[in-house]
Backbone as CSV, one residue per row, in Angstrom:
resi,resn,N_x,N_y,N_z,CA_x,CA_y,CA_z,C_x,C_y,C_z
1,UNK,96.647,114.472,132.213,96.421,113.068,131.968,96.370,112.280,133.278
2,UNK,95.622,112.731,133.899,95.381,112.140,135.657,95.130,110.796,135.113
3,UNK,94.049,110.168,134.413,93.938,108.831,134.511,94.633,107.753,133.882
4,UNK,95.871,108.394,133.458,97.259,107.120,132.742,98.496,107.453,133.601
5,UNK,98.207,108.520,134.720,99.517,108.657,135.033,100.098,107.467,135.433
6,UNK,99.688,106.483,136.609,100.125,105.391,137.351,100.409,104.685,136.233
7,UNK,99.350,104.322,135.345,99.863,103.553,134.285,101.212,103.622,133.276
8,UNK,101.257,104.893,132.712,102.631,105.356,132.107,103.617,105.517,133.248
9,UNK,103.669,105.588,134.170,104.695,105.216,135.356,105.218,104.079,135.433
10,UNK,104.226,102.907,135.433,104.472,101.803,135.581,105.459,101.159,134.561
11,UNK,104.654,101.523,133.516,105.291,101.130,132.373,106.478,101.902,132.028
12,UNK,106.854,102.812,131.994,108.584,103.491,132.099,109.601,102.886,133.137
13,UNK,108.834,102.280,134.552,109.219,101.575,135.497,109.697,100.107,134.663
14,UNK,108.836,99.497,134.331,108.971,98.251,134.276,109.971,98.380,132.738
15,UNK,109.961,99.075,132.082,111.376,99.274,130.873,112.682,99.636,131.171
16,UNK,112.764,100.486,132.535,113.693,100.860,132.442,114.597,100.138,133.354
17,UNK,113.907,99.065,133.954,114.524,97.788,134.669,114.485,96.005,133.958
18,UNK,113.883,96.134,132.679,113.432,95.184,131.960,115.060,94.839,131.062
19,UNK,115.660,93.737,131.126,117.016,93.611,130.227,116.995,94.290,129.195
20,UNK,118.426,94.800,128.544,118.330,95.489,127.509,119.121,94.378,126.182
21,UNK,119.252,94.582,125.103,119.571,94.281,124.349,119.326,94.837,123.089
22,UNK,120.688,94.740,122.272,120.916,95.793,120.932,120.504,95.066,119.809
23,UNK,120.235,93.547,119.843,119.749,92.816,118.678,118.796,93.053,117.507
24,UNK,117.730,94.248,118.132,116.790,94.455,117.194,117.574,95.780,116.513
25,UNK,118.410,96.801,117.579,118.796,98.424,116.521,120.171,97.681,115.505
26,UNK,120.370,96.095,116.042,121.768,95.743,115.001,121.209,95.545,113.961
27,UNK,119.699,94.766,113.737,119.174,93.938,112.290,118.555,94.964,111.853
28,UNK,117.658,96.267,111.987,117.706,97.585,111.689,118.615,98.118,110.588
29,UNK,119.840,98.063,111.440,121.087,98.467,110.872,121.551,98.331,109.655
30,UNK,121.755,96.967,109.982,121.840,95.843,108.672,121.215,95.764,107.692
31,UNK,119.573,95.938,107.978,118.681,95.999,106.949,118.984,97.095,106.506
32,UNK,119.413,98.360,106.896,119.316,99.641,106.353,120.704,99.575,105.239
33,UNK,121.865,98.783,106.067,122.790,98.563,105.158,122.626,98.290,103.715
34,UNK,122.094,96.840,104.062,121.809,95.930,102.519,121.071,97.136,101.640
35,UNK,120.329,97.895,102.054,119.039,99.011,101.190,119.746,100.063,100.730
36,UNK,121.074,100.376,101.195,122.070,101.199,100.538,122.924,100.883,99.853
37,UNK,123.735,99.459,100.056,123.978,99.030,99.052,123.606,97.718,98.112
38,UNK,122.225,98.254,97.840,121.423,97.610,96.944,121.096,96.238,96.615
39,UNK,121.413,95.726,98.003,120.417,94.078,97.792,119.407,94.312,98.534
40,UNK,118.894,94.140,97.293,117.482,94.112,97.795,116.709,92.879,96.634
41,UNK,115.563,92.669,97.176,114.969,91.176,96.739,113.307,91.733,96.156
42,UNK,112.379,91.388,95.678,111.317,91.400,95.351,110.363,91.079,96.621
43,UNK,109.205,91.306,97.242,108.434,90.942,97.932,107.672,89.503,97.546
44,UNK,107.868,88.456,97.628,107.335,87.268,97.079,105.753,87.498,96.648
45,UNK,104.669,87.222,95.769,103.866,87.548,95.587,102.524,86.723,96.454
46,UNK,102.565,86.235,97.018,102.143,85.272,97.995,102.016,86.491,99.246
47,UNK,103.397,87.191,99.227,103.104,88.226,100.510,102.682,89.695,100.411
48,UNK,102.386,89.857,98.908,102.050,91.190,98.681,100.849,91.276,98.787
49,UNK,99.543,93.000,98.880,98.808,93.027,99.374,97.523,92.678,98.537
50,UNK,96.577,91.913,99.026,95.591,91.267,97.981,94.426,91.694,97.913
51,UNK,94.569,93.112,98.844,93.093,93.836,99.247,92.831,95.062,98.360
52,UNK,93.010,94.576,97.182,92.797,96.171,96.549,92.403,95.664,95.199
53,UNK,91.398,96.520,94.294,91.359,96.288,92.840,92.686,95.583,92.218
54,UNK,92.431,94.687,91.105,93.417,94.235,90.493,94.557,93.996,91.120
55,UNK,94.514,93.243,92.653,95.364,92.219,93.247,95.435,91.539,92.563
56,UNK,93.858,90.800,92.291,94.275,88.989,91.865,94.584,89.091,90.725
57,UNK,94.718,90.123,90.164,94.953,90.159,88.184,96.232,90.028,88.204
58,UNK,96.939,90.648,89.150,98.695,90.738,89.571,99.030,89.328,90.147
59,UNK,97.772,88.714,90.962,98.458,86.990,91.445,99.082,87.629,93.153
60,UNK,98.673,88.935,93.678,99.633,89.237,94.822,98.417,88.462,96.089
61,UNK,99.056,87.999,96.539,98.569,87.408,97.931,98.078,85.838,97.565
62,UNK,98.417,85.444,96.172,97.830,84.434,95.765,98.681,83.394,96.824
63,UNK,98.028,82.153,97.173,98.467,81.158,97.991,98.993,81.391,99.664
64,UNK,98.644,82.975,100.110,98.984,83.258,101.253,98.222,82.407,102.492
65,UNK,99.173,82.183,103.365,98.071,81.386,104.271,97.910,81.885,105.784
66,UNK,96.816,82.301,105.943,97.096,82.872,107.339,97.332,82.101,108.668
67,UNK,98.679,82.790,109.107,98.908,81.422,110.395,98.212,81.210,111.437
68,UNK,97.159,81.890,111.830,96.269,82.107,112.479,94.677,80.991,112.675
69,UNK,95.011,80.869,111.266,94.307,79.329,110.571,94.301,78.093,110.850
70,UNK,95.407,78.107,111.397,96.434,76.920,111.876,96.711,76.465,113.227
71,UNK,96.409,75.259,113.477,96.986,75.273,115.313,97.666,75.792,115.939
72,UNK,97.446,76.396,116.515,98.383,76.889,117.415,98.463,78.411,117.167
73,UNK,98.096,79.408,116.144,98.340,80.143,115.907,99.763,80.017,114.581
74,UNK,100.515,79.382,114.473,101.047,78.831,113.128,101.041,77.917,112.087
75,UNK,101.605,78.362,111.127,101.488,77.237,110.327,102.933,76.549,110.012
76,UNK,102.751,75.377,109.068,104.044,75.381,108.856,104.764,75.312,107.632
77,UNK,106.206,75.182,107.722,106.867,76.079,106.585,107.022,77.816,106.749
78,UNK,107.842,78.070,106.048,108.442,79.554,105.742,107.486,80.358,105.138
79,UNK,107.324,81.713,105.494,106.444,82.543,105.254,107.471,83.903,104.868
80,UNK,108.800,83.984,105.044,109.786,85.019,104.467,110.301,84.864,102.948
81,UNK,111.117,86.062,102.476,111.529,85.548,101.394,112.603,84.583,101.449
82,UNK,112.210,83.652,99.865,113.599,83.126,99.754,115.174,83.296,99.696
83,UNK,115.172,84.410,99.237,116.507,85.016,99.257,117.203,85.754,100.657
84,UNK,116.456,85.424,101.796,116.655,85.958,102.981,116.811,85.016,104.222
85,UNK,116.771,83.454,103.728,116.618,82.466,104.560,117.913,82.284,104.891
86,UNK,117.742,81.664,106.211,119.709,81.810,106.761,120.012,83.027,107.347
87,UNK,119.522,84.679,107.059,120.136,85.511,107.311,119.371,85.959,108.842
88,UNK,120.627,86.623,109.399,120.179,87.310,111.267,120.478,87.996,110.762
């Protein structure tokens, strides 16, 4: 792989001096927690997938809005579930 070496160098370079932090393997964690002991929530239907036969018969992706649409690249208001608001 002669022509990524410098590149994959660089980049192992620049990670392995880049700050670390455990915040993302803690909410991982957590999430894996709640999924074992069984809270778990429905996927709101707004966020389920709308690209397939008999989406719209199901209503899934109905009212989704892409934030991308939107200035700035967002929109506004909440795009997670309700039952998950508040939580790190």
């Amino acid at each position: 792989m002669p022509e990524c070496q410098l590149t994959l160098g660089q980049a192992a370079i620049y990670m392995a001096m880049a700050p670390k932090s455990n915040a993302s393997a803690k909410a991982i964690w957590e999430a894996m927690k709640d999924v074992r002991e069984g809270r778990t929530i429905p996927v709101p239907k707004h966020l389920r997938d709308g690209h397939y036969a008999g989406a719209s018969r199901l209503e899934h992706g109905k009212g989704y809005q892409y934030p991308h649409d939107h200035g700035g690249g967002r929109k506004n208001g909440r795009m997670g579930c309700p039952g998950l608001l508040g939580r790190r």
